[in-house]
C-alpha positions as CSV (number, residue, x, y, z in Angstrom):
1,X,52.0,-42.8,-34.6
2,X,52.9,-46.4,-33.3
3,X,56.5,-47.7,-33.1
4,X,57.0,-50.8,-35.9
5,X,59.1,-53.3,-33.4
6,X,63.0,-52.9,-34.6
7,X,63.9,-55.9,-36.6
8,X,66.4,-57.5,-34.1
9,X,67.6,-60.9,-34.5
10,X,67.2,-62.7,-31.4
11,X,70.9,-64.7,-32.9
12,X,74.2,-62.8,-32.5
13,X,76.1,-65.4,-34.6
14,X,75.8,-69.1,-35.5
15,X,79.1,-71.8,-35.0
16,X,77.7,-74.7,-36.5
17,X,74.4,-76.4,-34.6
18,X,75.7,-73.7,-31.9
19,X,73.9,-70.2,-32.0
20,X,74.5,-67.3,-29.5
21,X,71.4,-65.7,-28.5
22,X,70.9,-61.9,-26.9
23,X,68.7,-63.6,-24.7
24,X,71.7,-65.8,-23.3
25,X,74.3,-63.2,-23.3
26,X,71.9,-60.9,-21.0
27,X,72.2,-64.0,-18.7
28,X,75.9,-64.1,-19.0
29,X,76.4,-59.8,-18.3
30,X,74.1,-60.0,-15.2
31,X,76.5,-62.7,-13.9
32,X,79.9,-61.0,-14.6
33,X,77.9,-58.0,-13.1
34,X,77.1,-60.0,-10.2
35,X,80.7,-61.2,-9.4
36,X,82.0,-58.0,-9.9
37,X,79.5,-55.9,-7.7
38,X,79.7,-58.4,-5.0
39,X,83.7,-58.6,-5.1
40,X,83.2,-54.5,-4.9
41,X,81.1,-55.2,-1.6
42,X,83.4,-57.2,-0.1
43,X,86.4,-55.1,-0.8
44,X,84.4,-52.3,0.9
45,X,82.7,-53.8,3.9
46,X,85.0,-57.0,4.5
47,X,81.9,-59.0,5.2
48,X,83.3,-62.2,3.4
49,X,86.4,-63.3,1.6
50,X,86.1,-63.4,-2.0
51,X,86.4,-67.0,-2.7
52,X,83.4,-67.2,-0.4
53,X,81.7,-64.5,-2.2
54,X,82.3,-66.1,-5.5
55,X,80.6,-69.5,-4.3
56,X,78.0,-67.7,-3.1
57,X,77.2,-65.9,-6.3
58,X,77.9,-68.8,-8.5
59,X,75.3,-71.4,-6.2
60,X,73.2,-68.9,-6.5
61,X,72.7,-67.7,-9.6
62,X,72.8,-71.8,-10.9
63,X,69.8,-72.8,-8.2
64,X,68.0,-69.5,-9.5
65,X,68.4,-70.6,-13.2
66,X,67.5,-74.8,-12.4
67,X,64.1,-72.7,-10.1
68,X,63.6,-70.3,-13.0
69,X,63.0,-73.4,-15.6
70,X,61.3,-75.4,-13.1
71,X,59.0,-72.6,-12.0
72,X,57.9,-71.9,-15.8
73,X,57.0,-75.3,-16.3
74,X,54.5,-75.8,-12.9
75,X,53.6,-72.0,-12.8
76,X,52.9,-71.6,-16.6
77,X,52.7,-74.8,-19.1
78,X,52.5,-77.7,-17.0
79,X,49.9,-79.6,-19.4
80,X,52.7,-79.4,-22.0
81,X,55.8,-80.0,-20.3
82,X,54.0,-83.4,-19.2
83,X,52.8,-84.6,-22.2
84,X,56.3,-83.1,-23.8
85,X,58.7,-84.0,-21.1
86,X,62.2,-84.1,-23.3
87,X,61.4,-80.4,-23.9
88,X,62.0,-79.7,-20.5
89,X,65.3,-79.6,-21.6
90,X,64.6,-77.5,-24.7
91,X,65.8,-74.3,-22.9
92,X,66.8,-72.5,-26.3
93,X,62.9,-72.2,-26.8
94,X,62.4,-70.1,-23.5
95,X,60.4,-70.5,-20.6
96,X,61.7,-69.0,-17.1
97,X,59.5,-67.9,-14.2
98,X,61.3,-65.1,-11.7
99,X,58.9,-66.3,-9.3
100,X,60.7,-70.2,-10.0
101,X,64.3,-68.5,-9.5
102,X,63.2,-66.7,-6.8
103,X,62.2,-70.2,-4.9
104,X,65.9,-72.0,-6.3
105,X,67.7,-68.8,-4.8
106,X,66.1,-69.3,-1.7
107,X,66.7,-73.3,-1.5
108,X,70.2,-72.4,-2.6
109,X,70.7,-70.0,0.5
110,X,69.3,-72.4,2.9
111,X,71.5,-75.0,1.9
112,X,74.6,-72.2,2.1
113,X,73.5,-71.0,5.5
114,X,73.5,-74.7,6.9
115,X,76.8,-75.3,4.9
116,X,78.8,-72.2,5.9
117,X,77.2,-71.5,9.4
118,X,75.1,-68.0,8.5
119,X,72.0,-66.8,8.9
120,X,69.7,-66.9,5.8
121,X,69.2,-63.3,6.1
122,X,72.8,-62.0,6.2
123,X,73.4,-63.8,2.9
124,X,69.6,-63.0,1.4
125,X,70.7,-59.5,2.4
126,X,74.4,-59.4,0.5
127,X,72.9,-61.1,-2.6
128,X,69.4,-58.4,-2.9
129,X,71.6,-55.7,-4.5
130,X,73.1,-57.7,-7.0
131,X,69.4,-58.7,-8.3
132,X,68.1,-55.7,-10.3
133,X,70.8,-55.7,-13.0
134,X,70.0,-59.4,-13.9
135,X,66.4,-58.4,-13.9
136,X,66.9,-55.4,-16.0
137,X,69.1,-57.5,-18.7
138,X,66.5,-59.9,-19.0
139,X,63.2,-58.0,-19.7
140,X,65.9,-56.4,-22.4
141,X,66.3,-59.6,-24.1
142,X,62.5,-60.5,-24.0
143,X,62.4,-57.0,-26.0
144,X,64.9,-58.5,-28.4
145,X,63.3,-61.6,-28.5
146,X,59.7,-59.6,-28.9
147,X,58.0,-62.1,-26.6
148,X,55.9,-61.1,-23.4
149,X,54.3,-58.6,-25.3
150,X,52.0,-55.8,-23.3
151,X,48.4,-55.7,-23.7
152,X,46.1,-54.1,-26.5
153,X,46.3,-50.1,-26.4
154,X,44.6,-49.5,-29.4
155,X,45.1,-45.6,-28.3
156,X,48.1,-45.6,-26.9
157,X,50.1,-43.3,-29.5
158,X,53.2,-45.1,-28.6
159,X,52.2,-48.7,-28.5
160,X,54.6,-50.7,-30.2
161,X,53.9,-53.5,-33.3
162,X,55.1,-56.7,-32.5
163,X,54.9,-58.6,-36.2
164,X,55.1,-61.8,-34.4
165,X,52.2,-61.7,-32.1
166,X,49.5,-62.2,-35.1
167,X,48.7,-65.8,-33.6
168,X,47.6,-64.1,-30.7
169,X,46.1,-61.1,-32.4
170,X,43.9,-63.3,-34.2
171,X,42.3,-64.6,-30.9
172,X,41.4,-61.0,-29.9
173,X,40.3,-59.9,-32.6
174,X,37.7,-62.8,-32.6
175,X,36.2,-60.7,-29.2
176,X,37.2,-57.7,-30.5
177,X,36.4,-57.2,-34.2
178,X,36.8,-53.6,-34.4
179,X,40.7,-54.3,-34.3
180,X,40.7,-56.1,-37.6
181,X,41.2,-52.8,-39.4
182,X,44.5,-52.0,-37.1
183,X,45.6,-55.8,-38.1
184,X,45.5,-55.3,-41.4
185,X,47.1,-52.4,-42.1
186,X,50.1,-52.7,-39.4
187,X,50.6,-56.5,-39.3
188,X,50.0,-56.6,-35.5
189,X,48.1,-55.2,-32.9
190,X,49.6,-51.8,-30.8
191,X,50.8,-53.2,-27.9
192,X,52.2,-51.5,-24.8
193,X,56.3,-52.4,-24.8
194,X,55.8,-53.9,-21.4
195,X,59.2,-55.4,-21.5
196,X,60.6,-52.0,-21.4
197,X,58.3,-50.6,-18.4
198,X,59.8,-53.5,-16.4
199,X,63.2,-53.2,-17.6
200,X,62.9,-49.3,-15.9
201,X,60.5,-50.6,-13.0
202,X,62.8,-54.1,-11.9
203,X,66.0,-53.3,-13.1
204,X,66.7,-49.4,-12.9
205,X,64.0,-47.6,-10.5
206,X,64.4,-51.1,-8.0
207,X,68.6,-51.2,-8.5
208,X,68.6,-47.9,-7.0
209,X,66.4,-47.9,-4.6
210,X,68.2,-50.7,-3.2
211,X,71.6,-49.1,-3.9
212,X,70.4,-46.2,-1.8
213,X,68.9,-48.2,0.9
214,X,72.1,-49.8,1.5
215,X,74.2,-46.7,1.6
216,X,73.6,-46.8,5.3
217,X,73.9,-49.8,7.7
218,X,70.6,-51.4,8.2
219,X,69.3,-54.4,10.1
220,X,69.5,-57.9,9.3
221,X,66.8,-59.1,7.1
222,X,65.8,-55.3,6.1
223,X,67.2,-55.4,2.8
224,X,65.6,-58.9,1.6
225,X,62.1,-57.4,2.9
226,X,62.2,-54.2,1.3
227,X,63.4,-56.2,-2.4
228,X,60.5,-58.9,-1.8
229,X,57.7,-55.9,-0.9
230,X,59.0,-53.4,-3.8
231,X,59.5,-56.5,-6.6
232,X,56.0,-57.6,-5.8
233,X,54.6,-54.3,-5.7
234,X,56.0,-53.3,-9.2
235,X,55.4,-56.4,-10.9
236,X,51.9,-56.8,-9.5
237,X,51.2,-53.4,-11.1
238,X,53.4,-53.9,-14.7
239,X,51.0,-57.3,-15.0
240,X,48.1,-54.7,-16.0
241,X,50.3,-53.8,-19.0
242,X,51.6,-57.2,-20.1
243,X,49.7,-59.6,-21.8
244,X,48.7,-62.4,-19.8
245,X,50.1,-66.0,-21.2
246,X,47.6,-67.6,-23.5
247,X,47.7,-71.1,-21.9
248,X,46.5,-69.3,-18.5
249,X,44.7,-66.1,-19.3
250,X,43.5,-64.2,-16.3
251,X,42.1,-66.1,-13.5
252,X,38.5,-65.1,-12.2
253,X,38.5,-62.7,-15.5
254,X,40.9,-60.1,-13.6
255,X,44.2,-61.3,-12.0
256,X,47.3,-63.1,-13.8
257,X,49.7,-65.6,-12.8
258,X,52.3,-62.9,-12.0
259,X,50.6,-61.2,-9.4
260,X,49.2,-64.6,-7.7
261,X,52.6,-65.4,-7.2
262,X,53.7,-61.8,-5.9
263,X,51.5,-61.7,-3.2
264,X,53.4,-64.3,-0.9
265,X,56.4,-62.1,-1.7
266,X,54.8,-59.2,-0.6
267,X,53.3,-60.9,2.6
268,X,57.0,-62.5,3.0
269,X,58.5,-59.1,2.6
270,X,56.2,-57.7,5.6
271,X,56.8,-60.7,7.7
272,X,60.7,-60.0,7.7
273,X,60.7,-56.3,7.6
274,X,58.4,-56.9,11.0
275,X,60.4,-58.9,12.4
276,X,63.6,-56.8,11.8
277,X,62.4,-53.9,13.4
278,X,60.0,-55.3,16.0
279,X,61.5,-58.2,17.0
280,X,65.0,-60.1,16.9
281,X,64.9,-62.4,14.1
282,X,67.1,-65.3,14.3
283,X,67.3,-66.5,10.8
């Protein structure tokens, strides 16, 4: 009863040494989606002029991608990058970090607030709901791509075969030898389609919530606290699904990289949300 992974092909076309890649056009939709959805926010609630708007979402969006790379590489495969510096560079082989965007989007707003005279939270606050769609596009192109797998779920009737997770498959099943029979006769391990439970969890379930949230006027600051608390929240739990990165494993033999990182947000997300409806907050 398991799902054999669809045969995509993580090109859309080749022009030359040029490829397109699903992985890159989910980057390029959550973008136009961006500009568009802000420019619809604007429109609606005159809160800045659209050229303002559009260098907003452009810094933005560019710091998050430059923190997304740089993330990956100290969070994630350091040893490798250093020994292997000109593949820092080799961004057609992969290797962002949320938690690295997340750090560029926020060293991109300081430097808009100080440029442009607002407070960090005002603009944190008008970019949050463009967020979920970009997150949702990109956990649909790790599907594509079949990387980030989930984790074992031998009894999961809907676990999904990823053909090109065998070198990992060969690790476990050196500590789990009972799965050598599930190896050989489906070419992979079943694996839970993590990708797809964050797709729903980050991109739909949180763009809603969000949409929602904002339906009414809230407070400075309220909107970047409940996206930090919420993101943490559902990525800390989708990290029991996914299958932690080889090169780290699971630190103290039960917590992953991804929820190390989400617990500042989360303690962030509290500290703002406080200090929205407790106190004034000046930022």
């Amino acid at each position: 009863m398991y799902i054999m992974f669809p045969n995509f092909n993580p090109i859309i076309f080749n022009i030359g040494p040029i490829s397109a890649r699903w992985y890159g056009l989910m980057y390029f939709f959550s973008l136009v989606f961006a500009v568009w959805y802000g420019k619809k926010k604007v429109l609606k609630n005159k809160i800045y002029n659209i050229k303002k708007t559009e260098t907003f979402i452009y810094s933005i969006f560019l710091g998050s991608c430059i923190g997304g790379r740089i993330g990956y590489i100290i969070f994630y495969n350091f040893p490798y990058y250093s020994n292997n510096i000109l593949h820092i560079f080799y961004i057609w082989e992969g290797g962002m970090s949320f938690h690295g965007g997340l750090i560029g989007g926020i060293i991109t707003i300081l430097y808009l607030s100080f440029k442009y005279k607002k407070k960090i939270l005002e603009i944190s606050d008008f970019i949050v709901p463009l967020v979920p769609f970009g997150l949702g596009a990109g956990r649909l192109g790790n599907f594509i791509n079949s990387e980030l797998w989930g984790r074992i779920s031998p009894n999961f009737s809907y676990a999904v075969i990823f053909p090109n997770s065998q070198y990992q498959d060969l690790e476990i099943i050196k500590k789990r030898p009972e799965l050598k029979i599930l190896l050989e006769k489906y070419g992979g391990l079943p694996r839970h389609p993590s990708q797809l439970y964050e797709f729903f969890l980050e991109g739909v379930v949180l763009f809603f919530i969000i949409y929602f949230f904002t339906k009414k006027n809230r407070s400075t600051g309220s909107v970047s606290g409940l996206f930090l608390i919420t993101y943490g929240v559902f990525r800390s739990i989708l990290e029991f699904f996914r299958e932690p990165d080889p090169q780290i494993g699971l630190f103290k033999n039960m917590i992953t990289m991804g929820q190390i990182l989400s617990i500042p947000m989360i303690i962030l997300g509290i500290i703002i949300i406080f200090k929205t409806f407790y106190k004034k907050s000046d930022f």
